[in-house]
C-alpha positions in Angstrom: 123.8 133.2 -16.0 126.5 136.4 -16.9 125.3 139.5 -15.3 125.0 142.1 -17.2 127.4 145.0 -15.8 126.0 148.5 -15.4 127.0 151.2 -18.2 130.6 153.0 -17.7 129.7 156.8 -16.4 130.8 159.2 -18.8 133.2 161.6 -18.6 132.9 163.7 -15.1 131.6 166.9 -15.6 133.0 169.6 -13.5 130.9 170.1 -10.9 130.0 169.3 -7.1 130.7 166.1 -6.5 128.5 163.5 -4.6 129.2 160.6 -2.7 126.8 157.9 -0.6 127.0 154.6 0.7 125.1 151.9 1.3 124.2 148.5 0.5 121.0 148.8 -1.7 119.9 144.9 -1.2 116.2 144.7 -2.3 116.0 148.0 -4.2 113.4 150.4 -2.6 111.7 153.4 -2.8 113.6 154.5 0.4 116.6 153.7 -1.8 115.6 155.9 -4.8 114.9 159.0 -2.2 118.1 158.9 -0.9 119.3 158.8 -4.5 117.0 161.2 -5.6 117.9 164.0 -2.7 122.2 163.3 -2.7 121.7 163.9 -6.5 119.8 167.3 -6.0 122.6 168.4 -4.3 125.4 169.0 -6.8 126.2 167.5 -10.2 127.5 163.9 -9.9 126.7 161.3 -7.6 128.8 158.2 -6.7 127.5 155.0 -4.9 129.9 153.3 -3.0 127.9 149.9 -3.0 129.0 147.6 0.3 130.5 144.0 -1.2 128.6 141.1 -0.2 132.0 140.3 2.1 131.4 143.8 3.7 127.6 143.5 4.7 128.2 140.3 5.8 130.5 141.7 8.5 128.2 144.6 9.1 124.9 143.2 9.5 125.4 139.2 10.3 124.0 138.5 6.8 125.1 138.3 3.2 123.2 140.7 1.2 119.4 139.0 -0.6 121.3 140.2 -4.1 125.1 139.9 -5.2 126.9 142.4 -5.4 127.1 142.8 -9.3 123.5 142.5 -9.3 123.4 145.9 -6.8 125.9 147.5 -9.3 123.4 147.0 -12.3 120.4 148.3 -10.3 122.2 150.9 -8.8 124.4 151.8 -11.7 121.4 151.7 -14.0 119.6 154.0 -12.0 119.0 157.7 -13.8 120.3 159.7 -10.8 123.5 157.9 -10.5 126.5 158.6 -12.3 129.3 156.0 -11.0 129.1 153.2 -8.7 132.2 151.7 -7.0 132.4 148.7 -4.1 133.0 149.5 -1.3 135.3 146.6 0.3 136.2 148.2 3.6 134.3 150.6 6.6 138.0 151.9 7.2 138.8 152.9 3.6 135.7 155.6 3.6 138.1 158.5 3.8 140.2 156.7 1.3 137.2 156.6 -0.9 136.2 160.2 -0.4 139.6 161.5 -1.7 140.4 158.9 -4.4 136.4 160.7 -6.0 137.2 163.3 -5.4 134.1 164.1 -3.3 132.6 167.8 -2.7 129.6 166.4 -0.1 129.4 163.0 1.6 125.6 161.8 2.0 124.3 159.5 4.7 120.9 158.6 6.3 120.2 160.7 9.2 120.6 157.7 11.7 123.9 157.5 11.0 123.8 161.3 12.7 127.3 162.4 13.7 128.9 159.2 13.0 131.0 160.3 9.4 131.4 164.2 11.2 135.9 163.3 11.4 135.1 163.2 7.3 134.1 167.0 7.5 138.1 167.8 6.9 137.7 166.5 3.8 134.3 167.3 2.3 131.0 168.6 3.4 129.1 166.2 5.8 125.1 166.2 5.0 122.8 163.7 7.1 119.2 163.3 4.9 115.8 161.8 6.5 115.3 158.4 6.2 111.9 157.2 4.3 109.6 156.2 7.5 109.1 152.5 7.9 110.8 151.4 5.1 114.1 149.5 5.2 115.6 145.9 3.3 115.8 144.9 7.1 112.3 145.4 7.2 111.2 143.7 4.3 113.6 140.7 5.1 111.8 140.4 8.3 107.9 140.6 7.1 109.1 138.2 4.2 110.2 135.5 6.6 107.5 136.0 9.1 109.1 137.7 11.8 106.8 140.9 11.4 103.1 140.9 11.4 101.5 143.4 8.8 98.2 144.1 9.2 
């Protein structure tokens, strides 16, 4: 079955420009606070969305959905302005000045770990939601958590 690919952004708007990363398997509300907060701070936000090739590397697993499945429900989502995949961990500063990013966003526990971007754009580290995470749900999903 085709999957439907998300909506072109429109034209950019001048403005503070937003940039985040991520891999947004098993969409959740953790997800759409971090979406919610990068977007509060400026006036278009871009998702650089990790290819299934990418998280495989990463985390020792191909992601739950593809990744033209996380561009849809990414893309689609109202905060979110222009997604992208992100093919390579060593491209990020590549990716930062080919969008022309104002601020870089990432989840506080990657703390300190994007800081060498700073000579390019802003650096901001947001709170994670508490106790939620796809890793999470993978696990209580196959068992190897007990919820109560």
């Amino acid at each position: 079955m085709p999957v439907v690919q998300p909506t072109p952004p429109a034209s950019n708007p001048e403005g503070r420009r937003i940039i985040t990363f991520g891999t947004f398997d098993l969409f959740h509300v953790g997800h759409v606070n971090v979406l919610r907060r990068a977007r509060g701070l400026g006036d278009w936000l871009i998702v650089g969305i990790s290819s299934d090739e990418l998280n495989a590397r990463k985390k020792g697993r191909r992601p739950y959905f593809s990744i033209d499945e996380r561009l849809v429900i990414v893309g689609d989502h109202r905060c979110v302005d222009e997604v992208f995949v992100e093919e390579s961990l060593e491209q990020k500063a590549d990716y930062l000045r080919q969008y022309r990013a104002d601020v870089l966003v990432m989840g506080d526990d990657w703390q300190g770990r994007f800081d060498h971007y700073r000579s390019i754009c802003e650096v901001v580290y947001l709170p994670r939601t508490p106790e939620i995470s796809s890793t999470a749900i993978i696990c209580v999903v196959r068992g190897d958590v007990h919820v109560a």
